[in-house]
N, C-alpha and C positions, 0 to 999 in steps of 0.2 A: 631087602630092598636094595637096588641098584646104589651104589652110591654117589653119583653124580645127579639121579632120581630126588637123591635123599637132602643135597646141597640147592640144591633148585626149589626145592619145596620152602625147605629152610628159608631163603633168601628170598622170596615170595611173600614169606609170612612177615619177616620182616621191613619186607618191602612194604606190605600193607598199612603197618601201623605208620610209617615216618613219612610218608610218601608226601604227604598234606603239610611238611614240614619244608618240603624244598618245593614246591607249590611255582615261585614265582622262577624258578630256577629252571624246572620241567616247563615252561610254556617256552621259555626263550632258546632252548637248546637238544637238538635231535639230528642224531650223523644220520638220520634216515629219513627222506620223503617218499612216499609211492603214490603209485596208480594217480600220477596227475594226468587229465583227461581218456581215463578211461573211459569208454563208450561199452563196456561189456560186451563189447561183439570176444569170443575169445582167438579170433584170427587176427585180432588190431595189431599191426607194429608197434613193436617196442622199443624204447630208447632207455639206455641208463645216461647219466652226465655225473662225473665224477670231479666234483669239483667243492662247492660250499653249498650249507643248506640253510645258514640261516638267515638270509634273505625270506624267509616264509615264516621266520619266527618273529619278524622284526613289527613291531606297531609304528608307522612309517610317521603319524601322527603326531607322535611325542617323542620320536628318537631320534638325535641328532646324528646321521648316516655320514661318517669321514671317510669312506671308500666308494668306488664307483664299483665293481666288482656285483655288488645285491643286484643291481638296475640293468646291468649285463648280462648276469644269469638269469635274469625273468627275461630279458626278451629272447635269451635263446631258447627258453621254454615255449614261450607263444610263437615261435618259427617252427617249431619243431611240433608243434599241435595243431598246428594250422596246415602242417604237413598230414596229418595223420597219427603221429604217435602216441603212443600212452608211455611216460616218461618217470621214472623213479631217477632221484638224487640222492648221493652218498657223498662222505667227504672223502676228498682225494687222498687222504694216510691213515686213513681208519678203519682199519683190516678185520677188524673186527665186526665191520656192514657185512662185509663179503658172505658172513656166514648166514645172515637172513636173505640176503637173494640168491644164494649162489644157484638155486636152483631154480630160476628164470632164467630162461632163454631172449635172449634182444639180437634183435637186428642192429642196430647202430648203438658202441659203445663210443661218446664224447668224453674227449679231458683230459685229467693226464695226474700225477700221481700214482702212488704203488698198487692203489686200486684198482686202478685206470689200467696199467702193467699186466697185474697179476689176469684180470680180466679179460681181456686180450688173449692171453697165453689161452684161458679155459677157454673161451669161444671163441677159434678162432675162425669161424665161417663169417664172423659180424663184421659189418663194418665198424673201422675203427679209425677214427679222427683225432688226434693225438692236436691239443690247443697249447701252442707253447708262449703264457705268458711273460716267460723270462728268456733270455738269451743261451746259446746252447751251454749246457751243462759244464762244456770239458774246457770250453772258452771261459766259462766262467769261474770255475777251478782257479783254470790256472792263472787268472788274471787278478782274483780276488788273494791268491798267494804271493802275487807280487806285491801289491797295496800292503799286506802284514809283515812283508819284508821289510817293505821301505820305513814301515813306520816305525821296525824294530831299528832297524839301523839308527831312526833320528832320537826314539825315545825311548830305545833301551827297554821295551815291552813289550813281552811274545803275548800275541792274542791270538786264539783259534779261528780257524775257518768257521763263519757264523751266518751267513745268507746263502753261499753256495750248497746245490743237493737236499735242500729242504723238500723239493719238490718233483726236481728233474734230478735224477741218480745219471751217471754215463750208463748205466745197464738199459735202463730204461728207452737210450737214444741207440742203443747197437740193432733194436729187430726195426725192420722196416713196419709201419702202419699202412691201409687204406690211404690214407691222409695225411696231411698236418696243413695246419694255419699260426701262423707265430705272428705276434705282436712287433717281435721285434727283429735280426738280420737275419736275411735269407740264405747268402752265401755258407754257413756251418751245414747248414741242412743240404745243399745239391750234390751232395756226392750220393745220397739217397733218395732223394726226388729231382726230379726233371724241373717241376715249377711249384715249389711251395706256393700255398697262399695266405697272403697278409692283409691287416687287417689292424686300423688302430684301437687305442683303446678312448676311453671318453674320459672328460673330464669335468672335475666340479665348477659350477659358479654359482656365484654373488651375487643372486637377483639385484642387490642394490647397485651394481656398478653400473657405470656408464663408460662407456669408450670416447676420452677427451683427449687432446694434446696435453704432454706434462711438458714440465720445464727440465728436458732431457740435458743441458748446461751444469746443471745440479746434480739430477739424478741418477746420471751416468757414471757416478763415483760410488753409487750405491747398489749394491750387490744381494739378491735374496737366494739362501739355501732352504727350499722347502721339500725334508724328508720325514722319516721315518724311522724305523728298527736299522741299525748297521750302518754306521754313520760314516766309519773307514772303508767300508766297500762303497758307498756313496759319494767319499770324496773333502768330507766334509774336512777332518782333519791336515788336508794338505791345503784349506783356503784357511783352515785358524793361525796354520803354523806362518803364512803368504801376510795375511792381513795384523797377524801381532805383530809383525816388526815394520810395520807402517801406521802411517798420522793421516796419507791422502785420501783414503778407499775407506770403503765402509761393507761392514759385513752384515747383513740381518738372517736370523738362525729361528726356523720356525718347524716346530713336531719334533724335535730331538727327545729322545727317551732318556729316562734314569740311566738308565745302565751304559750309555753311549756318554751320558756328560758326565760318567764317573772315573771313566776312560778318558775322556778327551780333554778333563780341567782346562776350560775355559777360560785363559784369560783377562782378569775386568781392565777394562780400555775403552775409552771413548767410539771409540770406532768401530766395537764387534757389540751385535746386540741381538740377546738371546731369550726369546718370547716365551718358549716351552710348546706347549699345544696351543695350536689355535683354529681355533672354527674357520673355514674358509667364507662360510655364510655371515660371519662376524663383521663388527663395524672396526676391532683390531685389522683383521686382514686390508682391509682397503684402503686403512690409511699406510700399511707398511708395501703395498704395491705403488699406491701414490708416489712411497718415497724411493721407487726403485724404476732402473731402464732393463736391469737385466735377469734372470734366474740362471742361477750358474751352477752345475750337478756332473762336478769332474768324476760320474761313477764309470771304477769299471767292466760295468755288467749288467744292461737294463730289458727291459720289453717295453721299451718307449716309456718312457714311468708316467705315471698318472701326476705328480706331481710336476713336471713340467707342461703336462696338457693344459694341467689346470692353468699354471702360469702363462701360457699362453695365452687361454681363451678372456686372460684378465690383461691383454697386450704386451704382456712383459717379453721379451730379447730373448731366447733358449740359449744358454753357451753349453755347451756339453764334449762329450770326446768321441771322436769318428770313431763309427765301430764299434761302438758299444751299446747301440739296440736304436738308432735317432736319423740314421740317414735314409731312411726314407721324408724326412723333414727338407732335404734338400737347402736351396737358398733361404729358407725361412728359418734357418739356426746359424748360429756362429759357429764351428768347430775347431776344437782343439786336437792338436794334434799327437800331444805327449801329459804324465802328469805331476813329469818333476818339478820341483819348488821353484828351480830356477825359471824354467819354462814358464812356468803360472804366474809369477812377480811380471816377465814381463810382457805378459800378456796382457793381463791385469792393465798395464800401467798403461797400455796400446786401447784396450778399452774404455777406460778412464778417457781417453783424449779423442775419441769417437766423435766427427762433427756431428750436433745438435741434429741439424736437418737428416739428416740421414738416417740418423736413429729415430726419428721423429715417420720419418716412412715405413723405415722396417718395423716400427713398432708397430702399424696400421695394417701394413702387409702380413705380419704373424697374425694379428688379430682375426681377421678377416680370413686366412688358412685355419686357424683353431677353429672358426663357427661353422667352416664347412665339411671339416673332415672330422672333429671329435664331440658333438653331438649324440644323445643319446638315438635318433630318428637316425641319424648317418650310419652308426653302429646297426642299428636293427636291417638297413635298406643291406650293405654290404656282407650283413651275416649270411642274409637271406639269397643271395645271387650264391656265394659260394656255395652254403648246403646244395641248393638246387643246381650248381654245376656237380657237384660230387655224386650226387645221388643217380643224377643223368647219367652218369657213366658204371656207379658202381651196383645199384640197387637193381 
């Protein structure tokens, strides 16, 4: 008997007896969805999207969803079936899908990852739309290599490159696509497309909140970091280092991981104050928005981050850094222009002394931009124009 025959059988039988043991493990996790809206005609268009799959695993019911991402990829599925296609989903670095479809043929491949890549290369008659969540790869490189410098210089700690290439490799941005749409700056991309298309992302809210006037006199000394994974790429490290050697300004620190605050020792101070996770759905969150005018996310390297959307669409102030995935936000953000310490202190201090009424506008004006452009319906309406210009020209 063959021997790879003989390991398969093996592992089957094993698989048989344990299988009812990881039970609740199997319902929640699968790099592979197919045949959504199959109609059995066998001439139907095909779509692959190469992105996440476990939005179709999720019980929406009982699980507390911290990403917008699930709610994005279902509506690019109902665009895309409401086009016509029958649509299989694989995760964008798990190469090891490739080997149960590779022998489907698709008309439109969506996404992007090595999947997304490799995919591409093998058919390339398909069209192919390349969705670039993050900012380009070699900007972000080299930009997230300067952030590890800087930090080594002040704190004598080599950290690796940890956010850049998880997703978008430079190889992957060398062949030209069909397509692309990015989240976040246009200009990396035109020396290979004539007019990329964009395209925000959406963001969580607070059923409970209410859009009121704060007492922006107060508030404006107070400062929200709301991230995630990679806390030095995001910035956060040059407002700890900014606000520990200040008494006026205040820091609130919200989603920061283990492994970023083991890095980052946090100094305890009045003035820095660091939550851990928090639900944005949470009656926590509204009171630490309450106590803030601004969200401030000196990262170098975004696709419009979902965390600042969020903070938005809850009226908060965006400060952020030109060029790093947010000007299409135009006059409804602050920008900074640099993300030395020095630079930031007095920035910071220039913010801090912001007249009341003014921020009391712009906070009304962000607001009112957030509910019109990062909406889950705005998302769906915007997807849907560009597929159907793409398709107009290439299909």
């Amino acid at each position: 008997m063959n021997i790879s025959i003989l390991k398969t059988k093996i592992k089957n039988k094993i698989w048989y007896f344990i299988r009812d043991y990881f039970y609740y493990q199997r319902v929640v996790d699968s790099p592979i969805v197919q045949n959504i809206n199959n109609n059995c005609n066998p001439n139907q268009k095909k779509a692959i999207i190469c992105y996440m799959t476990n939005c179709y695993f999720i019980n929406f019911e009982n699980t507390k969803i911290v990403r917008t991402q699930p709610f994005e990829i279902m509506k690019i599925v109902n665009i895309l079936s409401g086009l016509g296609f029958g649509i299989d989903i694989i995760g964008c670095n798990d190469v090891k899908a490739l080997e149960v479809i590779k022998c489907k043929n698709y008309d439109l491949i969506f996404g992007f990852g090595e999947n997304f890549y490799q995919l591409t290369n093998l058919q390339p008659s398909a069209i192919s739309i390349l969705f670039m969540t993050e900012n380009h790869p070699e900007f972000s490189y080299q930009e997230e290599r300067k952030r590890l410098d800087y930090f080594y210089a002040r704190h004598k700690k080599h950290i690796p490159i940890f956010r850049s290439g998880n997703y978008y490799k430079i190889k992957h941005l060398e062949k030209r696509y069909t397509q692309i749409i990015t989240l976040s700056e246009t200009e990396p991309l035109k020396n290979q497309y004539d007019n990329p298309y964009t395209i925000f992302p959406t963001g969580i809210i607070n059923p409970n909140f209410v859009f009121q006037n704060k007492y922006h006199y107060a508030s404006r000394k107070h400062f929200l970091w709301l991230g995630y994974n990679g806390a030095i790429h995001k910035g956060l490290d040059l407002l700890i280092d900014v606000f520990s050697q200040r008494q006026d300004i205040n820091l609130h620190i919200c989603g920061l991981q283990d492994s970023d605050r083991k890095i980052l020792k946090i100094p305890k101070r009045e003035n820095i104050f660091e939550y851990g996770h928090v639900d944005i759905k949470s009656g926590i969150f509204l009171e630490v928005i309450e106590i803030c005018s601004f969200s401030i996310l000196p990262s170098c390297s975004e696709g419009c981050a979902t965390s600042i959307t969020t903070s938005m669409l809850h009226g908060l102030i965006p400060v952020v850094i030109k060029d790093t995935g947010f000007n299409r936000l135009g006059d409804n953000a602050i920008f900074l222009n640099d993300y030395k310490i020095d630079y930031l202190d007095a920035k910071l201090t220039e913010l801090a002394s912001y007249n009341p009424d003014k921020l009391k506008l712009l906070s009304k004006k962000v607001y009112d931009f957030a509910h019109q452009n990062f909406s889950i319906s705005k998302f769906e309406d915007n997807f849907k124009t560009i597929i159907l210009d793409i398709l107009k020209v290439y299909a």
